[in-house]
C-alpha positions as CSV (number, residue, x, y, z in Angstrom):
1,X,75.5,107.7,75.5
2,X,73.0,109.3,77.7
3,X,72.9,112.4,75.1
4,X,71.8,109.7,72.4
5,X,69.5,108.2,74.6
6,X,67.7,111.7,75.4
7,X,67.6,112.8,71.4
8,X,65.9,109.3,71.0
9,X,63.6,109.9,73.7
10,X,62.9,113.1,72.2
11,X,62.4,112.1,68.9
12,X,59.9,109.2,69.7
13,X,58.1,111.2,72.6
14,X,57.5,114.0,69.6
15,X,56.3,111.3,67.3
16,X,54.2,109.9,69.5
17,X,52.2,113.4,70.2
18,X,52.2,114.5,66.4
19,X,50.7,111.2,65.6
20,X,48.1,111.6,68.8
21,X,47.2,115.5,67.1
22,X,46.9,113.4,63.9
23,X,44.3,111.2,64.8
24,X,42.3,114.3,67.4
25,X,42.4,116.6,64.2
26,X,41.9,120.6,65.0
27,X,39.5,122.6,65.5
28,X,40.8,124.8,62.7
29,X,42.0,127.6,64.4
30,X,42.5,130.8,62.3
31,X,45.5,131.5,64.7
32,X,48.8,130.6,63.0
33,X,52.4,130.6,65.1
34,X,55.8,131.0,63.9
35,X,58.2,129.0,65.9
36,X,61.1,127.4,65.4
37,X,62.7,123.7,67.6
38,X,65.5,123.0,69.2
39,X,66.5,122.1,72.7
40,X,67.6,124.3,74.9
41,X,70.2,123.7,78.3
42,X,69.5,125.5,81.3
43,X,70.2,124.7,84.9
44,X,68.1,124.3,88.1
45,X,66.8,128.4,88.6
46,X,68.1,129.8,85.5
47,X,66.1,132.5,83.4
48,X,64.9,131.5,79.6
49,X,63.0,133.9,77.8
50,X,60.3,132.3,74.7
51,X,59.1,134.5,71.9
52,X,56.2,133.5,69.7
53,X,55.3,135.0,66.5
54,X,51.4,135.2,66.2
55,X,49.3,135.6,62.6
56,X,45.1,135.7,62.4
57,X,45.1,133.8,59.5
58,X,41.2,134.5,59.4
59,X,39.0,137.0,57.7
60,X,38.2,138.9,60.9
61,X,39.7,140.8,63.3
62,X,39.8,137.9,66.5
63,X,41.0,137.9,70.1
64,X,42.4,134.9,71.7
65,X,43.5,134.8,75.3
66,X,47.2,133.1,75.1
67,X,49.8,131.3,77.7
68,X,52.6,128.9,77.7
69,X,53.8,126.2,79.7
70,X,56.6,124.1,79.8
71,X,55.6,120.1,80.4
72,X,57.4,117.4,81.2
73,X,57.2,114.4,83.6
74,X,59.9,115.8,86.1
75,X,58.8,119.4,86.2
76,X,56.3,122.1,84.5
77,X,56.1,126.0,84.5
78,X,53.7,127.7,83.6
79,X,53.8,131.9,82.3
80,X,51.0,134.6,82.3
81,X,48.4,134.4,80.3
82,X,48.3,137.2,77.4
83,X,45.3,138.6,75.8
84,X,46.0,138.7,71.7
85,X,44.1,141.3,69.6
86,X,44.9,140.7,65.7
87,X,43.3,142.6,62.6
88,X,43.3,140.0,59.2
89,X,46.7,139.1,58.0
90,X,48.5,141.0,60.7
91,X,51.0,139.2,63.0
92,X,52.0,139.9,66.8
93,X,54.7,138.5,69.1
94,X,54.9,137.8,72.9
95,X,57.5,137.8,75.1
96,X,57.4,134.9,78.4
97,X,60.2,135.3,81.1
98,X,60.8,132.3,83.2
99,X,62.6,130.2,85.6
100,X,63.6,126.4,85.4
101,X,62.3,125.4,89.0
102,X,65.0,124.8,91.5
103,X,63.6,121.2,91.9
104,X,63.8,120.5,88.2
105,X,65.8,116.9,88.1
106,X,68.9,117.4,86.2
107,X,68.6,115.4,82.8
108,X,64.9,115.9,82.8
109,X,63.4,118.1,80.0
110,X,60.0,119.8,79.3
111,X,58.1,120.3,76.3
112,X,57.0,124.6,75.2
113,X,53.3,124.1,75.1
114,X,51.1,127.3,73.8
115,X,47.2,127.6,74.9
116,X,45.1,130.1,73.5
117,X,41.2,130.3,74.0
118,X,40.1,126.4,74.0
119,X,42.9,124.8,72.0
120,X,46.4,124.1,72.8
121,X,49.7,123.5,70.4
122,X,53.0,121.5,71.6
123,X,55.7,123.1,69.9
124,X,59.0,121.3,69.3
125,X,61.2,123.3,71.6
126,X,62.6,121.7,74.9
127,X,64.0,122.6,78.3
128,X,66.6,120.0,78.9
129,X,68.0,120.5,82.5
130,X,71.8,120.3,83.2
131,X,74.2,120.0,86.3
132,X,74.9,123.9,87.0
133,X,78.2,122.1,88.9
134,X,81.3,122.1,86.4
135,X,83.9,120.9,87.6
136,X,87.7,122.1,86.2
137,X,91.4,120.6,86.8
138,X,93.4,123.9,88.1
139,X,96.4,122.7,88.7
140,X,98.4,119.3,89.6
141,X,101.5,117.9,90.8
142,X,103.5,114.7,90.2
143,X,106.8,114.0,91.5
């Protein structure tokens, strides 16, 4: 139940940005990303590494200074920032290495956010936070 609750929380929290971008428009960017979605588990203090695929999709060679967060109403983190040199046509991709903060409430997730120059992206990839407790039956006894 509380997985279906937190896909449809997901789903309608997504919806509700993309339709926001919708309505904004862009600033038509000649920056293009390659990602993927998906959400991702990770406990309180674990590492995650993100990888995004860049493309100047403009006629010009263009520099754009880039970072990444992770947002969300319990928690953020926020990388480095990375300064992106790209000829015409030609693609580059970044590397981020992180840590979910130790106070990140488990169930809570967190949205993969990209920023370069004066514009930002959300992309669809979450943080969702789990217990790093598991507990296991070892052994038992009835007589």
């Amino acid at each position: 139940m509380k997985k279906l609750v937190l896909i449809a929380s997901l789903v309608t929290a997504t919806l509700i940005v993309s339709v926001g971008f919708a309505v904004l428009g862009s600033n038509e960017q000649p920056l293009a990303l390659a990602c993927g979605s998906g959400v991702v588990d990770k406990a309180q203090g674990e590492t995650f590494t993100v990888k995004i695929t860049f493309k100047n999709n403009g006629k010009h060679e263009g520099t754009w200074s880039v970072n990444i967060a992770f947002e969300g109403e319990s928690w953020t983190w926020s990388g480095e920032p990375q300064t992106l040199t790209l000829k015409p046509c030609h693609r580059k991709t970044l590397t981020w290495t992180g840590n979910v903060p130790e106070d990140a409430a488990t169930d809570s997730v967190a949205r993969l956010i990209v920023y370069y120059n004066d514009s930002f992206q959300p992309l669809n990839w979450w943080i969702h936070v789990v217990s790093g407790a598991e507990l296991a039956v070892t052994s038992s006894v009835v007589r």
